[in-house]
PDB file of N, CA, C and O in Angstrom:
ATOM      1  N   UNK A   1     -16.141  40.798 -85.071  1.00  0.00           N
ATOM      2  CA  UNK A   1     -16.179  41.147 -83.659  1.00  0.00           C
ATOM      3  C   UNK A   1     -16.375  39.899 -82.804  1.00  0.00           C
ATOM      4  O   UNK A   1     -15.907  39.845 -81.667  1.00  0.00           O
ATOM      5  N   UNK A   2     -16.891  39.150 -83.211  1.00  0.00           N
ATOM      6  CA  UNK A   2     -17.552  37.683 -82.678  1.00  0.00           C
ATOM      7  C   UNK A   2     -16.033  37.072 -82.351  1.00  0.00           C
ATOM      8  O   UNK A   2     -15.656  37.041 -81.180  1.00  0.00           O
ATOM      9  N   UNK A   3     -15.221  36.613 -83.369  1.00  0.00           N
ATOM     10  CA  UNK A   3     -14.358  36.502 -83.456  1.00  0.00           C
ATOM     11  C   UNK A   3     -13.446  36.569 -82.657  1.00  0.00           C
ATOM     12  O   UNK A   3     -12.903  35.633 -82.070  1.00  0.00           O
ATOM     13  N   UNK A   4     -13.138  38.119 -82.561  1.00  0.00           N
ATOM     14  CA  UNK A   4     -12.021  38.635 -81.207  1.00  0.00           C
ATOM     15  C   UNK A   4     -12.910  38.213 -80.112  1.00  0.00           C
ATOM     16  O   UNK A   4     -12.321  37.615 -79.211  1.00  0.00           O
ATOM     17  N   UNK A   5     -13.983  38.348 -79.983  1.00  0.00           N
ATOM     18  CA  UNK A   5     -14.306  37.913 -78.256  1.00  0.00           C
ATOM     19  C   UNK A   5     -14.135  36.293 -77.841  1.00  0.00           C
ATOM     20  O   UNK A   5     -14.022  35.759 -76.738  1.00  0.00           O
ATOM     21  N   UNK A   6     -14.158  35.882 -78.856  1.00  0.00           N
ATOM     22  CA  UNK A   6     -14.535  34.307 -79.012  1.00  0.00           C
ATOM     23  C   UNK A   6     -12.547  34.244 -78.385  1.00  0.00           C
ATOM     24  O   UNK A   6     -12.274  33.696 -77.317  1.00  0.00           O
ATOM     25  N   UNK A   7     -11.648  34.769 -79.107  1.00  0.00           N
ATOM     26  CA  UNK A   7     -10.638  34.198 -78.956  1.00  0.00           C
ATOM     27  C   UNK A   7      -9.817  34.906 -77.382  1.00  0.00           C
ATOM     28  O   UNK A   7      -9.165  34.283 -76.544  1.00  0.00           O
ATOM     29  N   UNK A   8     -10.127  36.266 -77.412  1.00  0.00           N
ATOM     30  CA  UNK A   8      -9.971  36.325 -76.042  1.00  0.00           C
ATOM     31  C   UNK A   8     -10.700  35.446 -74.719  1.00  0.00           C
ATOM     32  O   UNK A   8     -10.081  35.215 -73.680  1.00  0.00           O
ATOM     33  N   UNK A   9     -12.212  34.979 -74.979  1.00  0.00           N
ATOM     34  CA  UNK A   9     -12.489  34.055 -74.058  1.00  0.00           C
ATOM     35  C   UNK A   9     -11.805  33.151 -73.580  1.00  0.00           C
ATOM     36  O   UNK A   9     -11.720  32.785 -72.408  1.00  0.00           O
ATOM     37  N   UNK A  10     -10.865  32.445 -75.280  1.00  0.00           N
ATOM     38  CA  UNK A  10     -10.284  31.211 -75.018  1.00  0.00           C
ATOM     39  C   UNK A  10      -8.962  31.535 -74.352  1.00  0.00           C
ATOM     40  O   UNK A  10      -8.467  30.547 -73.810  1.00  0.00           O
ATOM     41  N   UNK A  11      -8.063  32.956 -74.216  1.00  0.00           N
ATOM     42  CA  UNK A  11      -7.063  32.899 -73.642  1.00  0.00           C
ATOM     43  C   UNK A  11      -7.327  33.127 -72.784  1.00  0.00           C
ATOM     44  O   UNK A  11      -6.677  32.375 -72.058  1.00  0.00           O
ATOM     45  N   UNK A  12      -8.316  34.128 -71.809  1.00  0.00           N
ATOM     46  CA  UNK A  12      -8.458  34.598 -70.402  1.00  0.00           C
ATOM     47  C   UNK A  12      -8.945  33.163 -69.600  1.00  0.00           C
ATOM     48  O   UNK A  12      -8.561  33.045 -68.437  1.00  0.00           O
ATOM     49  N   UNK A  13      -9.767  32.086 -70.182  1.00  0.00           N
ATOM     50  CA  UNK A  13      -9.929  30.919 -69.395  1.00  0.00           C
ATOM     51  C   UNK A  13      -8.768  30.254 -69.247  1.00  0.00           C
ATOM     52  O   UNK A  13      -8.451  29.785 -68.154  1.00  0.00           O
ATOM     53  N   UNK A  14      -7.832  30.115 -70.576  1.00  0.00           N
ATOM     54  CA  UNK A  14      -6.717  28.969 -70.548  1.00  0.00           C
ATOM     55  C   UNK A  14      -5.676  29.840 -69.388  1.00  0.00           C
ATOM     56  O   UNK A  14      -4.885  29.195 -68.701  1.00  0.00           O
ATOM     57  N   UNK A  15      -5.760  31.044 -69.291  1.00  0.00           N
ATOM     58  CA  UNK A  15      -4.693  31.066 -68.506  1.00  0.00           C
ATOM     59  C   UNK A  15      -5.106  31.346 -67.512  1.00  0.00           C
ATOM     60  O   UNK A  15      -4.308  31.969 -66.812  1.00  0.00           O
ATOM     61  N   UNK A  16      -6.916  30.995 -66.707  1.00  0.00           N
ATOM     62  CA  UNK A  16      -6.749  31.270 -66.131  1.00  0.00           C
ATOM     63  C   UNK A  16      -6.819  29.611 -65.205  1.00  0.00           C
ATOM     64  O   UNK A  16      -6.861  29.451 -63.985  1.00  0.00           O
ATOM     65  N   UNK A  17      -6.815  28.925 -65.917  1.00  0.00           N
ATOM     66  CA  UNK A  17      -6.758  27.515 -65.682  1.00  0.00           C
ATOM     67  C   UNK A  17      -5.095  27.060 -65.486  1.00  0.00           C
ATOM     68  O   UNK A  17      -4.708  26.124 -64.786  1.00  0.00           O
ATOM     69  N   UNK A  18      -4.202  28.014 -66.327  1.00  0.00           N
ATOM     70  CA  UNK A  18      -2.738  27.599 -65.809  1.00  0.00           C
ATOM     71  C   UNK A  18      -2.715  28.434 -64.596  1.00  0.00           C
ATOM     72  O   UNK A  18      -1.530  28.486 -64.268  1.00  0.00           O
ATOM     73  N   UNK A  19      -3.353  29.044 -63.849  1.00  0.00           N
ATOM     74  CA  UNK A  19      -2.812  29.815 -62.906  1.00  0.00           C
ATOM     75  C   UNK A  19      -3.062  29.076 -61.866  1.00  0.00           C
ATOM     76  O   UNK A  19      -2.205  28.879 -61.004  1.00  0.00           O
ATOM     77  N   UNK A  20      -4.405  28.517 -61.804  1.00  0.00           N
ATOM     78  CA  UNK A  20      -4.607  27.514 -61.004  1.00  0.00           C
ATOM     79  C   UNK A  20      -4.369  26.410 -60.838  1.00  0.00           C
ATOM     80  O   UNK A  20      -4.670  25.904 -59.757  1.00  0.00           O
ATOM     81  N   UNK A  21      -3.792  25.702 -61.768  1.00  0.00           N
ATOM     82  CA  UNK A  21      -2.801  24.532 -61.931  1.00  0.00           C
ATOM     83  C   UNK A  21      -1.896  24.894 -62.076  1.00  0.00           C
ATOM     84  O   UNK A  21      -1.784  24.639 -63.275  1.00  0.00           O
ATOM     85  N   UNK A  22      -0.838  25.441 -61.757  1.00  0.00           N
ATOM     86  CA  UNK A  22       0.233  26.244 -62.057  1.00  0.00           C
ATOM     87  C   UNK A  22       1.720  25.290 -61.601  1.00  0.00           C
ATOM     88  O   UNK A  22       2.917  25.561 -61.697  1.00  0.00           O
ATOM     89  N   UNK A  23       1.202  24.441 -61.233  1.00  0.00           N
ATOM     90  CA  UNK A  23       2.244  23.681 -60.864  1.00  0.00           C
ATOM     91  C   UNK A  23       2.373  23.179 -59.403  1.00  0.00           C
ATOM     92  O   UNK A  23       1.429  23.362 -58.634  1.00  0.00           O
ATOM     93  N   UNK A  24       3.595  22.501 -58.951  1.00  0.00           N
ATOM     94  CA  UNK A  24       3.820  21.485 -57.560  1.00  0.00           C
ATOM     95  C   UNK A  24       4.244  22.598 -56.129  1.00  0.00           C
ATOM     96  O   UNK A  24       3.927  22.272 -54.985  1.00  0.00           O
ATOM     97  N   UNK A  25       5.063  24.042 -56.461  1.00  0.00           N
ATOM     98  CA  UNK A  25       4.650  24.578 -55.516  1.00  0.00           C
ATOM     99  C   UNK A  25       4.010  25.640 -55.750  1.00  0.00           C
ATOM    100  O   UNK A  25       3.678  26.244 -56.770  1.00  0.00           O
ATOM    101  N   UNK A  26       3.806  25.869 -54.017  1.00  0.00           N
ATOM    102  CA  UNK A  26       2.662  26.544 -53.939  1.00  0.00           C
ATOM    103  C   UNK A  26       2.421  28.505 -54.297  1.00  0.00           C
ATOM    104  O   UNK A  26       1.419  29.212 -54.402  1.00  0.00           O
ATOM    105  N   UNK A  27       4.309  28.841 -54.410  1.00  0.00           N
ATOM    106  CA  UNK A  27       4.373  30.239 -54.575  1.00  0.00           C
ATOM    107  C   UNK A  27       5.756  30.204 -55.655  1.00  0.00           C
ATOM    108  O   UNK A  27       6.774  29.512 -55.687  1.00  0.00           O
ATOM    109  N   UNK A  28       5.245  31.273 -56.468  1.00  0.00           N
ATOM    110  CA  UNK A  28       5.918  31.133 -57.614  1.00  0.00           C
ATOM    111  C   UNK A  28       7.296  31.567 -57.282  1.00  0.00           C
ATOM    112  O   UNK A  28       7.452  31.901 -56.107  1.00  0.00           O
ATOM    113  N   UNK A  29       8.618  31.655 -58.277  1.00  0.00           N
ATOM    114  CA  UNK A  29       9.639  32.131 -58.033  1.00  0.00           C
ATOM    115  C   UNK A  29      10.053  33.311 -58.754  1.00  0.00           C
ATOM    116  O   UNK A  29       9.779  33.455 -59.945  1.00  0.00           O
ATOM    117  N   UNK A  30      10.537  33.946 -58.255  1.00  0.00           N
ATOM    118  CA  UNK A  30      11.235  35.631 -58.776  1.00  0.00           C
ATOM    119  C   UNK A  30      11.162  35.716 -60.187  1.00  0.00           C
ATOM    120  O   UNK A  30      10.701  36.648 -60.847  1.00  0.00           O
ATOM    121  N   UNK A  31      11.836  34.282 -60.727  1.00  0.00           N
ATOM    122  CA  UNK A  31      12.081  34.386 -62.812  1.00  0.00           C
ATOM    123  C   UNK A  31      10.511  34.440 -63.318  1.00  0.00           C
ATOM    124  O   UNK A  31      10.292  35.014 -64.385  1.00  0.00           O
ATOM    125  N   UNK A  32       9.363  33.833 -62.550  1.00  0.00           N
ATOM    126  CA  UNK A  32       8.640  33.667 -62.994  1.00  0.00           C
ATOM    127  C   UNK A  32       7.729  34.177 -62.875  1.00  0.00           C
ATOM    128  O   UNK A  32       6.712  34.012 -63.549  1.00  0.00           O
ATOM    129  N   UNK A  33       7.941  35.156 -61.699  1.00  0.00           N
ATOM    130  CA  UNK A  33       6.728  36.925 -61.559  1.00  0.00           C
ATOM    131  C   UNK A  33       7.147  37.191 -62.568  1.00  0.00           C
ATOM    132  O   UNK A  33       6.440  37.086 -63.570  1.00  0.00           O
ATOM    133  N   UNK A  34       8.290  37.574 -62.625  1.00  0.00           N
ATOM    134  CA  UNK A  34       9.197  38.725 -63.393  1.00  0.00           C
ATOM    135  C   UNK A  34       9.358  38.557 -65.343  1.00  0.00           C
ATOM    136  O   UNK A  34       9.467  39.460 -66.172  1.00  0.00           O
ATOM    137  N   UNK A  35       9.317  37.214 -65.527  1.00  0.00           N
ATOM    138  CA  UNK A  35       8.793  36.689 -66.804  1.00  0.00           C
ATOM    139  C   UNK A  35       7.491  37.187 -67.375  1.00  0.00           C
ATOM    140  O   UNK A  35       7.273  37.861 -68.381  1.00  0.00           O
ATOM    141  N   UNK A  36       6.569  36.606 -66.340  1.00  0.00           N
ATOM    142  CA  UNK A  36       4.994  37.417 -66.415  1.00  0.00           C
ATOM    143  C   UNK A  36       4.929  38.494 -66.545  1.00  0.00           C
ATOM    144  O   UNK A  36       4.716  38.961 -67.664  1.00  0.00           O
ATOM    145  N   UNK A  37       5.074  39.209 -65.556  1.00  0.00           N
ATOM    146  CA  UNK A  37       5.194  40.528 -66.297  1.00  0.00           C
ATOM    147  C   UNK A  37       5.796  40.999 -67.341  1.00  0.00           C
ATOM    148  O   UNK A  37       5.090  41.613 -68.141  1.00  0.00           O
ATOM    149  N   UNK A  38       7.084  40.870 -67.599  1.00  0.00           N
ATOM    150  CA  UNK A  38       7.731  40.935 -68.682  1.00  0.00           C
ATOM    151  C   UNK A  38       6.664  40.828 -70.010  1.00  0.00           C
ATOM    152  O   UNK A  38       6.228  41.779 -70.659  1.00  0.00           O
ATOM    153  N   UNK A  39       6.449  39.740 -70.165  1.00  0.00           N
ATOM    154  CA  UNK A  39       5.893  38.892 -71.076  1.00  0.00           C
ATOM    155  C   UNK A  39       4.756  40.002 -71.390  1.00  0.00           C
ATOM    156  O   UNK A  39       4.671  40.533 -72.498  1.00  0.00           O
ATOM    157  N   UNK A  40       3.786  40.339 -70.183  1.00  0.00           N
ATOM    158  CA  UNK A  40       2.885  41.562 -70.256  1.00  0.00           C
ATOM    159  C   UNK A  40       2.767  42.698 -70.791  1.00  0.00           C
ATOM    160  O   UNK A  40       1.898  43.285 -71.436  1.00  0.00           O
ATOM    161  N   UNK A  41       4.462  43.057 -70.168  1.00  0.00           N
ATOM    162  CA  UNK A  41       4.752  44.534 -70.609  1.00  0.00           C
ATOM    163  C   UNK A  41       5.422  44.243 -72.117  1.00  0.00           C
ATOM    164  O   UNK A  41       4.658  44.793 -72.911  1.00  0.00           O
ATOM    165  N   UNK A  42       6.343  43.716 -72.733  1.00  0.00           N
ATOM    166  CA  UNK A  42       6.424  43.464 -73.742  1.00  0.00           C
ATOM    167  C   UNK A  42       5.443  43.409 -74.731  1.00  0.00           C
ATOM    168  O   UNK A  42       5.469  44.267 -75.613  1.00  0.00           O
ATOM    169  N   UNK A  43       4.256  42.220 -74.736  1.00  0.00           N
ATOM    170  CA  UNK A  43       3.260  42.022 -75.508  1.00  0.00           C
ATOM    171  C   UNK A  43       2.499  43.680 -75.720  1.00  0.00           C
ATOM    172  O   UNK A  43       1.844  43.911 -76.736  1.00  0.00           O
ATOM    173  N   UNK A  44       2.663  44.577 -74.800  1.00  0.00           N
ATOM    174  CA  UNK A  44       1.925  46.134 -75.402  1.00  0.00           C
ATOM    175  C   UNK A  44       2.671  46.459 -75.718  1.00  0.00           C
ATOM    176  O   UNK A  44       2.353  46.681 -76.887  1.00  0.00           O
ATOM    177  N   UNK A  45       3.954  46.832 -75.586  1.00  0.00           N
ATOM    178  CA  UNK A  45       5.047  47.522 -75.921  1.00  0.00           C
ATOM    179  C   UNK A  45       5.273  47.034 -77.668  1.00  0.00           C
ATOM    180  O   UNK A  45       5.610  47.664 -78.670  1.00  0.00           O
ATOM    181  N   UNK A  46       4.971  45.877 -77.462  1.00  0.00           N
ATOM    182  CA  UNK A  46       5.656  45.283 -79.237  1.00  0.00           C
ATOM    183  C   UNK A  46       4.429  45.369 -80.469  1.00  0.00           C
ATOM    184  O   UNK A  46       4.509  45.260 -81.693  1.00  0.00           O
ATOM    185  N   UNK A  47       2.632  45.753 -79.046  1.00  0.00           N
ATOM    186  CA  UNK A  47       1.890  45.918 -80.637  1.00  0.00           C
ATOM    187  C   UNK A  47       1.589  47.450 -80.873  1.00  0.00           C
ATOM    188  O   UNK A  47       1.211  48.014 -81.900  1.00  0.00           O
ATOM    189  N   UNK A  48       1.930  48.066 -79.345  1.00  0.00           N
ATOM    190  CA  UNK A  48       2.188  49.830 -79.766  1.00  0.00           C
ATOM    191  C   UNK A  48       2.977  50.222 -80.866  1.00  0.00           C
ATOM    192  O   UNK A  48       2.747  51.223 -81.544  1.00  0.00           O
ATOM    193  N   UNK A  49       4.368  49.042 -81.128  1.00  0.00           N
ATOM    194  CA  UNK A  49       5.419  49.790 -82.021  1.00  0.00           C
ATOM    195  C   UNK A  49       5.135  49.466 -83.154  1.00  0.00           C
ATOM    196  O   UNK A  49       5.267  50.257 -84.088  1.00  0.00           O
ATOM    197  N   UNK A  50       4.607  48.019 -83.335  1.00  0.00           N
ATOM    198  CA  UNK A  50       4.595  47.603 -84.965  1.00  0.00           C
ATOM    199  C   UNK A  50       3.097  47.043 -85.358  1.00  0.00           C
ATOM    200  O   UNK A  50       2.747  46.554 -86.432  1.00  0.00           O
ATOM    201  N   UNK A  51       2.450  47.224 -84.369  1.00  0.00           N
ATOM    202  CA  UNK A  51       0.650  46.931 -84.979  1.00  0.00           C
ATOM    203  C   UNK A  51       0.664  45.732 -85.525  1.00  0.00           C
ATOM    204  O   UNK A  51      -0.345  45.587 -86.217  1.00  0.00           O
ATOM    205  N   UNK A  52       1.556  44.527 -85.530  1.00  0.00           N
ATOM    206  CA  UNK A  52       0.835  43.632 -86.071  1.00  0.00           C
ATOM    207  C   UNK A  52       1.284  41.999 -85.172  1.00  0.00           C
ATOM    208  O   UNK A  52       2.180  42.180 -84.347  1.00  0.00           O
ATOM    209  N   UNK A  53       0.844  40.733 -85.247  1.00  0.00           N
ATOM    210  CA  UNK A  53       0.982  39.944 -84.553  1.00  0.00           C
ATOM    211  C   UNK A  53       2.802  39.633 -84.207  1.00  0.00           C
ATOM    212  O   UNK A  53       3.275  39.635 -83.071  1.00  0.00           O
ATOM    213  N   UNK A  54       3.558  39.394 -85.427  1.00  0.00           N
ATOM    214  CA  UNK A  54       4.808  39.581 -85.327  1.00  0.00           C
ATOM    215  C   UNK A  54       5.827  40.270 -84.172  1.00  0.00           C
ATOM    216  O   UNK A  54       6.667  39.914 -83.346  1.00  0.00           O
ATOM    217  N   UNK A  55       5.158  41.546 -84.695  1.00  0.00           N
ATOM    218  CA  UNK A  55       5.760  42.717 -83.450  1.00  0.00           C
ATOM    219  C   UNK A  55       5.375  42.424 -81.658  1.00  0.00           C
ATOM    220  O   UNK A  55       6.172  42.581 -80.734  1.00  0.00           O
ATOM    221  N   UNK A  56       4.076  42.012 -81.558  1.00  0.00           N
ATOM    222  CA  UNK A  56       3.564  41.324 -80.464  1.00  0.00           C
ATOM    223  C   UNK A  56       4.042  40.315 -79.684  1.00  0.00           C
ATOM    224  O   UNK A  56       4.116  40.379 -78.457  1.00  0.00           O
ATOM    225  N   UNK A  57       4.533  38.913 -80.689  1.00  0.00           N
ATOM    226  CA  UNK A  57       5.376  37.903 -80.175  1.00  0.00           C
ATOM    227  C   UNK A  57       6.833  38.568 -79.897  1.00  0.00           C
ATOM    228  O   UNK A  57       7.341  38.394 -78.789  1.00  0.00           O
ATOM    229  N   UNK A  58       7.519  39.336 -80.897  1.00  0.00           N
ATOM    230  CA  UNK A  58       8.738  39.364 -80.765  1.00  0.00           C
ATOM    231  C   UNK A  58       8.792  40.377 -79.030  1.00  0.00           C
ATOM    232  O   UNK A  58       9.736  40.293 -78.246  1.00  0.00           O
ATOM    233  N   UNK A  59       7.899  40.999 -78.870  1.00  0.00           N
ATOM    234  CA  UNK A  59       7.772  41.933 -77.032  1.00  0.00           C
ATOM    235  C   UNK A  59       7.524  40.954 -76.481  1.00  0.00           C
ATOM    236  O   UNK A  59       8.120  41.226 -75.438  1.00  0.00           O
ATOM    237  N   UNK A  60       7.019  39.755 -76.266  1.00  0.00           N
ATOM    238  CA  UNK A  60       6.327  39.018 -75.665  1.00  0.00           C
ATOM    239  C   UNK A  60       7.695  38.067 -75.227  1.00  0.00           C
ATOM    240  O   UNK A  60       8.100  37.785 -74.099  1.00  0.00           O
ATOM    241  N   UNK A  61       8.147  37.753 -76.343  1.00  0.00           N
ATOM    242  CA  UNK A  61       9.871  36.885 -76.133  1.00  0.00           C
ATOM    243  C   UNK A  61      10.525  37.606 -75.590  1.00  0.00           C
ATOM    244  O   UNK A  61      10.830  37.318 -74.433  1.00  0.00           O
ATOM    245  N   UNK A  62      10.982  38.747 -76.131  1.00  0.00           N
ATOM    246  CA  UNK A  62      12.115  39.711 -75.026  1.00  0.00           C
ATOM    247  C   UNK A  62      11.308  40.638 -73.925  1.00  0.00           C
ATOM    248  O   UNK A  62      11.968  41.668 -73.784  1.00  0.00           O
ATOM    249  N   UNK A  63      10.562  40.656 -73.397  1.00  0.00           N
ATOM    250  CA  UNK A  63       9.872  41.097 -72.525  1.00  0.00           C
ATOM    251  C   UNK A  63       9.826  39.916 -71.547  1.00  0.00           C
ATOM    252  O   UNK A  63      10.133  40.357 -70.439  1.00  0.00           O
ATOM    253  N   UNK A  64       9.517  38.312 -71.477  1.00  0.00           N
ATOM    254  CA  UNK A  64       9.837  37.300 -70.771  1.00  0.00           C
ATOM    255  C   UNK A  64      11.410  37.198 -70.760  1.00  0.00           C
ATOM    256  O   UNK A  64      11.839  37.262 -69.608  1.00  0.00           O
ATOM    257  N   UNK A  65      12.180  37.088 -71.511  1.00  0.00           N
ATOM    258  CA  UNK A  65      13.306  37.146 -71.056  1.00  0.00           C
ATOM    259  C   UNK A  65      14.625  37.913 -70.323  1.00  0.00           C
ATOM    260  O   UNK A  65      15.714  37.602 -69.840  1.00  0.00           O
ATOM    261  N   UNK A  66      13.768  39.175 -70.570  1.00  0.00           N
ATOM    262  CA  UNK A  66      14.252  40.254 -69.782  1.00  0.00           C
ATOM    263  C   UNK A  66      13.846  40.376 -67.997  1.00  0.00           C
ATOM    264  O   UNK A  66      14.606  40.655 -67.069  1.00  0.00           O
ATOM    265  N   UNK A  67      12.378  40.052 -67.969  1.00  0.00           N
ATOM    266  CA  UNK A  67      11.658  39.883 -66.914  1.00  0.00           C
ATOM    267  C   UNK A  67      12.009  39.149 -65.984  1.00  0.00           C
ATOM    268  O   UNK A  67      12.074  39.526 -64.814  1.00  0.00           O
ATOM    269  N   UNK A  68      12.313  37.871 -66.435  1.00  0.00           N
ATOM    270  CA  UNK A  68      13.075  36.843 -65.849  1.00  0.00           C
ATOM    271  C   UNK A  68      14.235  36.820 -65.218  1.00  0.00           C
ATOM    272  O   UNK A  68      14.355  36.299 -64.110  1.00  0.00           O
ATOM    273  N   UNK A  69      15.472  37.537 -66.034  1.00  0.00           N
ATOM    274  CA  UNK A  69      16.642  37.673 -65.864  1.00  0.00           C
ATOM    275  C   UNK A  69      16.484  38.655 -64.676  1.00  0.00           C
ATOM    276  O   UNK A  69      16.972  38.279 -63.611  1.00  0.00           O
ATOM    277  N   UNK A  70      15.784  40.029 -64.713  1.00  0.00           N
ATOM    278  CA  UNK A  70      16.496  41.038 -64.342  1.00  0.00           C
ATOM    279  C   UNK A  70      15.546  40.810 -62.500  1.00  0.00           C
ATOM    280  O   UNK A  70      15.993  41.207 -61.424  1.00  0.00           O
ATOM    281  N   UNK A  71      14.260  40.095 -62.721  1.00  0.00           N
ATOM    282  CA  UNK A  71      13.793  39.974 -61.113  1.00  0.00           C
ATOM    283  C   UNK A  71      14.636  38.835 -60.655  1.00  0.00           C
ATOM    284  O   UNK A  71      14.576  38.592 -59.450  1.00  0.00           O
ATOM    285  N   UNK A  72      15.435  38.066 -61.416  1.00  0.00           N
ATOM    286  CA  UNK A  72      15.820  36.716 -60.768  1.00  0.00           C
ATOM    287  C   UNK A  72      16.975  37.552 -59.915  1.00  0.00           C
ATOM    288  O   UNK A  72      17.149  37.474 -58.698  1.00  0.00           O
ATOM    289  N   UNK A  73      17.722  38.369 -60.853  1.00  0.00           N
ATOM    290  CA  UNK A  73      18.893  39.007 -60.299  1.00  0.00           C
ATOM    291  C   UNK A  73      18.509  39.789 -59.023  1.00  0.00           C
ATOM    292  O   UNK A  73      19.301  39.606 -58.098  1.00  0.00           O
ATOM    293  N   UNK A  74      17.579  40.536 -58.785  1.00  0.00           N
ATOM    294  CA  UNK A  74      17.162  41.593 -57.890  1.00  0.00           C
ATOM    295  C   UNK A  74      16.708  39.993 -56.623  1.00  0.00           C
ATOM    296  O   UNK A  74      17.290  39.953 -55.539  1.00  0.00           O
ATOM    297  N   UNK A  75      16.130  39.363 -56.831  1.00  0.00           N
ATOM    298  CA  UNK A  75      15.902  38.540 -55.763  1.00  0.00           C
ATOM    299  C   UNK A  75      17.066  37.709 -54.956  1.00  0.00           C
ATOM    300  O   UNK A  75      17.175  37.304 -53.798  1.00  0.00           O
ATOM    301  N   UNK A  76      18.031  37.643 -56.348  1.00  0.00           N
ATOM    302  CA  UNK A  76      19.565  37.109 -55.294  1.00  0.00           C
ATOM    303  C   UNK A  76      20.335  37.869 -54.943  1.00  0.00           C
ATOM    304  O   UNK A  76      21.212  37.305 -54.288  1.00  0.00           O
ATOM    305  N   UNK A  77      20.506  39.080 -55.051  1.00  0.00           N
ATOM    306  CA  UNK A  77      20.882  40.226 -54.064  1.00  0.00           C
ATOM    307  C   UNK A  77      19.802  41.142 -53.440  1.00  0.00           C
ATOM    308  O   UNK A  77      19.997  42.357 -53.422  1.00  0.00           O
ATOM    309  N   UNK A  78      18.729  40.634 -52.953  1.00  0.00           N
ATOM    310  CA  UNK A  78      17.743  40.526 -52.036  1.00  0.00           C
ATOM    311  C   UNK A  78      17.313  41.643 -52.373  1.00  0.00           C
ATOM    312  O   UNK A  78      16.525  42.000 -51.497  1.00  0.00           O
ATOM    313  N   UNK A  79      17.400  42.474 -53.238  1.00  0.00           N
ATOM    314  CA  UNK A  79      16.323  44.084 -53.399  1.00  0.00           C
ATOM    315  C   UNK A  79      14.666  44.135 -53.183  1.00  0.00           C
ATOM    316  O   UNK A  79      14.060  45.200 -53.304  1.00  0.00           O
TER     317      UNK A  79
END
């Protein structure tokens, strides 16, 4: 149990340290809400289906790349 808390500590700080360094400007762009989330919704979606770390990364990859694509598109025909 120690364990899992120990390692969620280390991701909820690290990212929450990229959020705030997040880079040169100041508001993110469409691929890269839309990645995030992605990336979000994927990562549950992939350990609902296959319970194990594998299944997790592989939602996490097509869940960012889907995310990306499909808000980048909605933002250049202005939806």
């Amino acid at each position: 149990m120690k364990k899992i808390c120990l390692s969620c500590s280390v991701v909820v700080l690290l990212g929450s340290l990229l959020m705030l360094n997040g880079g040169c400007s100041t508001y993110p762009s469409a691929a890269e809400v839309g990645a995030a989330r992605g990336a979000a919704v994927g990562a549950i979606a992939g350990q609902a289906i296959g319970r194990n770390t594998k299944s997790t990364l592989i939602g996490v990859g097509a869940g960012a790349l889907g995310g990306a694509v499909l808000n980048n598109e909605r933002a250049r025909r202005g939806y």
